[in-house]
N, C-alpha and C positions, 0 to 999 in steps of 0.2 A: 634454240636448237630445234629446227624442224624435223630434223628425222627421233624417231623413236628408238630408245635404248633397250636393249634385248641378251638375254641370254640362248644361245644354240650351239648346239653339236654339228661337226659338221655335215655337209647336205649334198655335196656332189663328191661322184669320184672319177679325176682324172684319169687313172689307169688302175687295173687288178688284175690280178693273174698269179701264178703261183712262184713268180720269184719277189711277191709281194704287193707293194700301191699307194698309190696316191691320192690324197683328199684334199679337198679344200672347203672353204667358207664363201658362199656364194652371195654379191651383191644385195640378190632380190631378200635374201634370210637377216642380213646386216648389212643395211645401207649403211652405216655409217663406217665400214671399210671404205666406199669411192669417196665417201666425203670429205675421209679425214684421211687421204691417201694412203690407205697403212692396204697390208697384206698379210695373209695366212697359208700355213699349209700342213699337212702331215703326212708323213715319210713312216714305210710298213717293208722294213725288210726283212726275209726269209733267211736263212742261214743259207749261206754262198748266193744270196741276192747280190746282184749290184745294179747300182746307178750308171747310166752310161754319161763320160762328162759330158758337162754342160756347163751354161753361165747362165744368169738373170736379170731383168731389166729392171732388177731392186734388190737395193741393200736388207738383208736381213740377217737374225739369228737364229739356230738351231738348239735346240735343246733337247739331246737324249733324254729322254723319258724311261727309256726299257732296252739291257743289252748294252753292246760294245759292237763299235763302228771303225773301221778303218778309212779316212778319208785323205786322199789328194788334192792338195790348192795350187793354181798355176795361175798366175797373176798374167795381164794380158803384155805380151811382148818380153816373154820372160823365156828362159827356157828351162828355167828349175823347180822341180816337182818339190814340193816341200808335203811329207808325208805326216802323218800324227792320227793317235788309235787313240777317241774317243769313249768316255764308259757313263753309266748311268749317271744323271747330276751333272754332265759337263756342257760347257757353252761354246759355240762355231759360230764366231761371226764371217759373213761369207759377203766384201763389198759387189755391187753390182758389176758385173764383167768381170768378175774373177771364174775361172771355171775349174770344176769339182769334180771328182768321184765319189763315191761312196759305197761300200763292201762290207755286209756281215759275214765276219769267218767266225764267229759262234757257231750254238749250237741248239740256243732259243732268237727268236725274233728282236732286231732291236727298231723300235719306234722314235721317229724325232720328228719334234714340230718345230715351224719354223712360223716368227713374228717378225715384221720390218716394217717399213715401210715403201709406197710405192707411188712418190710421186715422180716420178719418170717412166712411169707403169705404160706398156702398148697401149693394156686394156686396164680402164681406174680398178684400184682394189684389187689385181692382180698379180701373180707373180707369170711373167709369158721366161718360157726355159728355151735355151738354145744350145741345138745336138748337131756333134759335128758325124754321127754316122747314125745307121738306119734308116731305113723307111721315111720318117719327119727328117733326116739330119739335111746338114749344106751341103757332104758330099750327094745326095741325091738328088737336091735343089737343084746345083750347078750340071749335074749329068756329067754322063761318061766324056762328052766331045772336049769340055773345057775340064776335066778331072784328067783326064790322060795327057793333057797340055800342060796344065800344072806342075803335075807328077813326074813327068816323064815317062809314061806307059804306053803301052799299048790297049786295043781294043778292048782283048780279053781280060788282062792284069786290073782295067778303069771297071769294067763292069763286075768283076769280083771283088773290086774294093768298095764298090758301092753297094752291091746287094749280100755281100755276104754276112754280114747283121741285120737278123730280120727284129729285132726284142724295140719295143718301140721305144720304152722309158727306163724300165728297169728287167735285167738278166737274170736267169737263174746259170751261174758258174759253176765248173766238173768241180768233183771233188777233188782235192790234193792241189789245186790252183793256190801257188806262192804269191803272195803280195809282196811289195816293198817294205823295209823295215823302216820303222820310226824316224823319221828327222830330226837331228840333235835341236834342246835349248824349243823346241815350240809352244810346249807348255807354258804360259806365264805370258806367252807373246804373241802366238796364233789363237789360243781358246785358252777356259778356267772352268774350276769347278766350283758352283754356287752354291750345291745343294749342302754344304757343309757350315760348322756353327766357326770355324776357325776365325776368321775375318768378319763374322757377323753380329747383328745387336741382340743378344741372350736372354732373355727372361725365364727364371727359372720355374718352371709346371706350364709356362706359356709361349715358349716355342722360341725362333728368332725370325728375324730380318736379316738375308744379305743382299748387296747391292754390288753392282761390277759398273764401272763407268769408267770415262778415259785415263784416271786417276792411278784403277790398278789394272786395265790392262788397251794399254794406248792404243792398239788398231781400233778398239770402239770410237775413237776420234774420225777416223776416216770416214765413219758409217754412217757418224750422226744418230748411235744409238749406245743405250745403256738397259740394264737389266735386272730386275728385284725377284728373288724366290722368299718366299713367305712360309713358313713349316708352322702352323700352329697345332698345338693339343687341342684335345678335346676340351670342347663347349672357353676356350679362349677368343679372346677380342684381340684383331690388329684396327688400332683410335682410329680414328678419320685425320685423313693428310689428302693433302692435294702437291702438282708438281707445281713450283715454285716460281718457272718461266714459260710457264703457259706451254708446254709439253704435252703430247696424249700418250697413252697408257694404256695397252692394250692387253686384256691379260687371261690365261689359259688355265682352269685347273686339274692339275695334275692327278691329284689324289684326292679321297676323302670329300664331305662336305658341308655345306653353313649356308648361312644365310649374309648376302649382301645387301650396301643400301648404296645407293649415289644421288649425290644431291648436286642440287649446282645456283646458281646466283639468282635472286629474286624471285621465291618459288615458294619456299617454308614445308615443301613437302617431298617429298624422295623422286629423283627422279624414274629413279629405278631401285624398287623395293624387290629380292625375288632369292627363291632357294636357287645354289647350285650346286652342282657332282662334279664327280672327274669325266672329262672330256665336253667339257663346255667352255665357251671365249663367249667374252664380253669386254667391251670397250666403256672409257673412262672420257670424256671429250675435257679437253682442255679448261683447265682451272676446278673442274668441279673438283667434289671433293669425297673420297671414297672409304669404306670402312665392312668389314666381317666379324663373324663369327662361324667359327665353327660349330658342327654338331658332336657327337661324341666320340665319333672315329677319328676327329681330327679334319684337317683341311690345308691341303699343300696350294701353293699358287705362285704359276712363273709372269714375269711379265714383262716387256719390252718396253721400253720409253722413248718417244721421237727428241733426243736429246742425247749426247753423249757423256753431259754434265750434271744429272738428274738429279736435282736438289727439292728435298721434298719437305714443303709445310705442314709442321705439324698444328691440329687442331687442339689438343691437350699434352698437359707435362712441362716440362723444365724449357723445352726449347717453342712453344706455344707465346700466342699472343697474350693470353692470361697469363703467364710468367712475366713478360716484358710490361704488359701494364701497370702503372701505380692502382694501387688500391681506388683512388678518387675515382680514374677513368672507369675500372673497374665497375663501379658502384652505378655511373651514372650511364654506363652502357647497356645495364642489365637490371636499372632500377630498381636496386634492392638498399637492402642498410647496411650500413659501414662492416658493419659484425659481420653478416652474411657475407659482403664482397673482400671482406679480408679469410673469413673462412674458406671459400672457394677457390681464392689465390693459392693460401695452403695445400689446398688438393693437387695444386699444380707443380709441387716444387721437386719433384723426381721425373724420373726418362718413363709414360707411358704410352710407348709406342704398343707394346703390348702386354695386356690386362689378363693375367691368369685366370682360369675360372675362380668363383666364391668360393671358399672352404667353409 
């Protein structure tokens, strides 16, 4: 792995202004965004902010972080708006060429970041957005001559539909501005919510694992992506795994914080040893293999997988190579005596994905 593994917050800002903004993770700060074609970004809306639609030249997903979003998906050559009001904890997978709105009608800020990946990306490591009005949109691109030929308009009717949106990414909306209501049946089929323990792996004093993949909610098949949110307590371990098909792993933390390590093949020593906080990404490259702890506040972590079937190795517990090994293999893998390599097997015979603190 020639590029160097790094944790940062992010470093550029697409757009700000007071119906909210746009950040991103910049190349030069994490090579290993163009390398390993993945993409980032984070979404800061104001109450009665909005998104003007758009579409992207990459699949990815959204994660509410803070607040409730109302969002529109219009699939391309469609002409059905299919509406759905996202809330903290929940997951938008948005495929490439689909185009979107997005509207806080709260009454605090809602934040979502967004992981995919971007190998079909303009520019590597990017998410490039495409606006059908404003100042950047196509109706400006294309001009009044061929917009009034399209439309059927005239002179004056082409040029007020092209400049009369001046907000270049995102709007601030009048108050009392009605949205569309809810689209029956999208929950369970357009987005999910991760950050709960219902469907997830439980450890009790030590937090859970959930996971979303094609499994429980099939559009992530389209995307080629899947999703893990990690909730541990204070001063807990989630063991070291790695993705199973050689997958990368790119992951954001939420809340809280710890200490990570990542290792990877013929090294003996971390690739990346390093504290993190909330609002820092870091990337996992394919096969290695990764592992936390938390500090005492705890440590939340979302993370997007380049796979839609994300099946992950664990490194200790019941479903571990040390589980499947005989005792012999065991012994002569790790050069110890019989005793010792049967005792360690032992240590392996329960689910630890995740290790409570010590009492």
């Amino acid at each position: 792995m020639d590029a160097k593994l790094v944790v940062e917050k992010y470093d550029q800002t697409f757009f700000e202004g007071d119906s909210g903004g746009y950040y991103v993770w910049s190349n030069s700060k994490v090579p290993l965004l163009s390398d390993l074609k993945l993409g980032t970004g984070r979404l800061v809306l104001r109450p009665l902010g909005f998104t003007l639609p758009h579409y992207a030249d990459c699949s990815k997903i959204g994660f509410v972080l803070e607040g409730t979003v109302t969002i529109g998906l219009i699939s391309a050559n469609s002409s059905e708006e299919k509406v759905l009001i996202a809330k903290k904890g929940d997951v938008v997978p948005t495929l490439a060429g689909l185009a979107s709105w997005w509207f806080n009608a709260g009454d605090t800020d809602a934040v979502i970041i967004y992981l995919g990946e971007s190998s079909k990306a303009i520019v590597p490591g990017q998410f490039t957005y495409f606006l059908p009005s404003g100042p950047l949109g196509y109706l400006a691109g294309f001009q009044s001559d061929f917009v009034s030929k399209i439309f059927g308009l005239d002179e004056t009717e082409s040029e007020n539909l092209i400049n009369s949106q001046q907000g270049l990414m995102v709007t601030l909306l009048d108050q009392g501005i009605k949205f569309p209501e809810p689209s029956n049946t999208t929950k369970g089929t357009l987005y999910a919510t991760i950050d709960d323990e219902s469907d997830a792996v439980v450890v009790k004093c030590g937090g859970f694992v959930n996971d979303l993949t094609e499994k429980n909610l099939s559009v992530l098949s389209e995307l080629g992506l899947s999703t893990r949110f990690v909730k541990l307590e204070g001063n807990a371990m989630l063991t070291p795994s790695y993705v199973g098909d050689g997958s990368v792993h790119i992951c954001y933390v939420c809340k809280g914080s710890g200490q990570i390590k990542i290792v990877g093949g013929f090294q003996g020593t971390p690739a990346l040893d390093s504290k993190v906080e909330e609002g820092d990404l870091f990337i996992v490259p394919q096969f290695y293999e990764l592992a936390y702890i938390a500090d005492d506040s705890g440590l939340e972590v979302f993370s997007v997988i380049t796979t839609s079937k994300a099946l992950f190795g664990q490194l200790a517990g019941n479903t571990s190579i040390w589980k499947a090994m005989s005792p012999e293999v065991v012994q002569a893998t790790l050069n110890v005596t019989p005793e010792f390599a049967q005792q360690f097997k032992s240590k392996n015979e329960t689910n630890l994905t995740i290790v409570p603190p010590s009492t």
